[in-house]
C-alpha positions as CSV (number, residue, x, y, z in Angstrom):
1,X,163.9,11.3,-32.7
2,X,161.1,13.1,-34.5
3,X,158.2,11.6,-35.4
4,X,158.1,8.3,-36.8
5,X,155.9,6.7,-39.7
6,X,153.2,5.0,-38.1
7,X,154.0,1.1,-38.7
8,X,151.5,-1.6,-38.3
9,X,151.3,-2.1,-34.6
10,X,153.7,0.9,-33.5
11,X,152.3,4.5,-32.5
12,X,153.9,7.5,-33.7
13,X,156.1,9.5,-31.2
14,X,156.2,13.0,-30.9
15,X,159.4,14.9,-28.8
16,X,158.1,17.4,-26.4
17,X,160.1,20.2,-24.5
18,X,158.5,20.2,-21.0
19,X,158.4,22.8,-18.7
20,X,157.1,24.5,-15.4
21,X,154.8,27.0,-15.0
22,X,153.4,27.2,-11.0
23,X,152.9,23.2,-9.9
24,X,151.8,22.8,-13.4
25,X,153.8,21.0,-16.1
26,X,153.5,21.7,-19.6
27,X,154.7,20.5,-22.9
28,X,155.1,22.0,-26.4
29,X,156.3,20.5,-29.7
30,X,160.2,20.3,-29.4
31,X,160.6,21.5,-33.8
32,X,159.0,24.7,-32.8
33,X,162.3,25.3,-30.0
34,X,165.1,27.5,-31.6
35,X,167.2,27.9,-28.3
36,X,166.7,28.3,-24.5
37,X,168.5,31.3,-22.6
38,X,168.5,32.6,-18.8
39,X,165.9,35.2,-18.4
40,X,167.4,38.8,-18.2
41,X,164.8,41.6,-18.1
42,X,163.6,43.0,-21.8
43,X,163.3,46.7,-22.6
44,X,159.5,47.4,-21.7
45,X,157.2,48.5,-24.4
46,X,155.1,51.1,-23.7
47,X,151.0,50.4,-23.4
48,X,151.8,46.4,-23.9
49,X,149.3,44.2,-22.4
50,X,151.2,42.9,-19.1
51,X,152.2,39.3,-20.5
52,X,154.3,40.7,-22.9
53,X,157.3,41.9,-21.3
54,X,159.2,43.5,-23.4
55,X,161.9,42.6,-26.3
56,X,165.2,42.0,-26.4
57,X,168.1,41.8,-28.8
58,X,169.4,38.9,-29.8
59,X,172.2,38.6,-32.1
60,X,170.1,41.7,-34.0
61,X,166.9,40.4,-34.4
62,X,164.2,42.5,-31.7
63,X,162.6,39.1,-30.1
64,X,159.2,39.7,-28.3
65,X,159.4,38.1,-24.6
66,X,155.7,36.7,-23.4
67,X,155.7,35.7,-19.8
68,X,153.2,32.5,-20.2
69,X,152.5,32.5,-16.2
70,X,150.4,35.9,-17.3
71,X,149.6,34.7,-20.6
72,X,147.9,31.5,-19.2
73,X,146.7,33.6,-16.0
74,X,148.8,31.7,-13.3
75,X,150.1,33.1,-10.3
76,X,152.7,35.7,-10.4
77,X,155.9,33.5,-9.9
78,X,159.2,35.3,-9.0
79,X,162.4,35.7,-11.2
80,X,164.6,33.1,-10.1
81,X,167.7,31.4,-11.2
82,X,165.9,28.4,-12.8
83,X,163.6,31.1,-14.7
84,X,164.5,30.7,-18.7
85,X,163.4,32.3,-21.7
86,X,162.5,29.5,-24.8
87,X,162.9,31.0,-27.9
88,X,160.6,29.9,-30.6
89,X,160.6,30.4,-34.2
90,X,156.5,30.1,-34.9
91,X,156.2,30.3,-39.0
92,X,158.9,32.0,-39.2
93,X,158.2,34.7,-36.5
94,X,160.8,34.4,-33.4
95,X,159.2,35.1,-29.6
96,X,160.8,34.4,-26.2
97,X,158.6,32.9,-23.7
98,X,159.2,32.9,-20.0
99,X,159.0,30.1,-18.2
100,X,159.5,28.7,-14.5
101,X,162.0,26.5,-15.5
102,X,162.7,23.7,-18.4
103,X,162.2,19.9,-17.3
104,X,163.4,17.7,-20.1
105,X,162.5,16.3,-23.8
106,X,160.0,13.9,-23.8
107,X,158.6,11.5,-26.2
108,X,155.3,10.5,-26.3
109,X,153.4,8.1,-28.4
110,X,150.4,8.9,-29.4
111,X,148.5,6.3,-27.5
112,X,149.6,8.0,-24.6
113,X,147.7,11.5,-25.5
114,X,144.3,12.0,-23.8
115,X,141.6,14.8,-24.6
116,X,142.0,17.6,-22.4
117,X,138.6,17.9,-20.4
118,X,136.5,21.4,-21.6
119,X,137.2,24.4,-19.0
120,X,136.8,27.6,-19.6
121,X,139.9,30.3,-18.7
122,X,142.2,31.9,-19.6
123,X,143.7,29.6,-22.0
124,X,141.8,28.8,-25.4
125,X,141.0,25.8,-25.5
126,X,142.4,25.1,-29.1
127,X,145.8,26.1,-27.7
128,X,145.6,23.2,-25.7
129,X,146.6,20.1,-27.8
130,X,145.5,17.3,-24.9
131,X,146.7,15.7,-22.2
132,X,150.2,13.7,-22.0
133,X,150.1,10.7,-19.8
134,X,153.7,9.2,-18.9
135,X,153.6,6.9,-16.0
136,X,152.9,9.4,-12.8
137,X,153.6,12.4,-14.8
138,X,150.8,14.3,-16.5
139,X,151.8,17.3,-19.2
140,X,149.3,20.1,-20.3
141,X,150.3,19.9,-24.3
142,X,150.1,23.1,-25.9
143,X,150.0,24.1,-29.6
144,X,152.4,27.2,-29.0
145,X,151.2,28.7,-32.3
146,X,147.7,28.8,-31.6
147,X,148.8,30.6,-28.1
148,X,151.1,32.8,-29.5
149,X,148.8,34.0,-32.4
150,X,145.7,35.6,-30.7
151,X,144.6,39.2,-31.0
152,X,145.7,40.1,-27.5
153,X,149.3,38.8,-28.6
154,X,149.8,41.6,-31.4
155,X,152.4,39.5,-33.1
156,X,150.3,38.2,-36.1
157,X,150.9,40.1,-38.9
158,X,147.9,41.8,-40.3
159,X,147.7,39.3,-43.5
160,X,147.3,36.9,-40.4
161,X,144.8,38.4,-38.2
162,X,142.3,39.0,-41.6
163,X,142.8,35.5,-42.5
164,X,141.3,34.1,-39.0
């Protein structure tokens, strides 16, 4: 289901792939989700900042992997089993992200969206969409392409970072 036209009395509903990072649950817009694979290390790149692990090959495109625990400056989690790497296709550009593990698809209508409160760390705060309130549970909503296009990240093209 993607989103629906608002209708008199009916809010819209957005899908959202949710996943695990720490204790932390997060969420991120399910259209920008190309495929999700078990993490296997990346060929490191030499003088990367330390989120970005690597790249790998897949099916001949070179695919940047980010580890959002260090991206989002969680605790170091361990490789695991559960561990997964989401692919994304952001505008066109593809990048693996590294993630705990991947909960579900979720939908949520938008009268279930809260601001997110104003902290300041390691995330920018325009990365973070709100907050997704679905009876106990509580996502983080992210707008991945905000998070995957700052300066640190080096994957914006230049026609990209002079436009910001």
């Amino acid at each position: 289901m993607m989103e629906q036209m608002d209708r008199p009395g009916t809010p819209a509903v957005r899908e959202y792939l949710t996943f695990r990072l720490g204790g932390e649950e997060y969420g991120i817009d399910i259209l920008k989700v190309q495929e999700i694979r078990g993490y296997e290390a990346p060929t490191r790149i030499a003088q990367a900042p330390a989120f970005i692990k690597g790249v790998t090959n897949l099916r001949g495109t070179i695919v940047p992997i980010v580890d959002l625990r260090l991206k989002l400056g969680c605790e170091h989690a361990h490789y695991t089993a559960s561990t997964v790497v989401v692919i994304l296709n952001l505008n066109g550009r593809i990048v693996g992200v590294v993630v705990d593990s991947v909960s579900d698809v979720m939908a949520l209508p938008s009268d279930s969206l809260r601001p997110a409160p104003e902290v300041h760390g390691a995330i920018d705060q325009d990365a973070v969409l709100g907050l997704g309130a679905l009876g106990e549970r509580m996502l983080i909503l992210l707008d991945i392409d905000k998070l995957m296009s700052g300066l640190d990240m080096a994957l914006s093209s230049e026609t990209e970072m002079t436009a910001a």
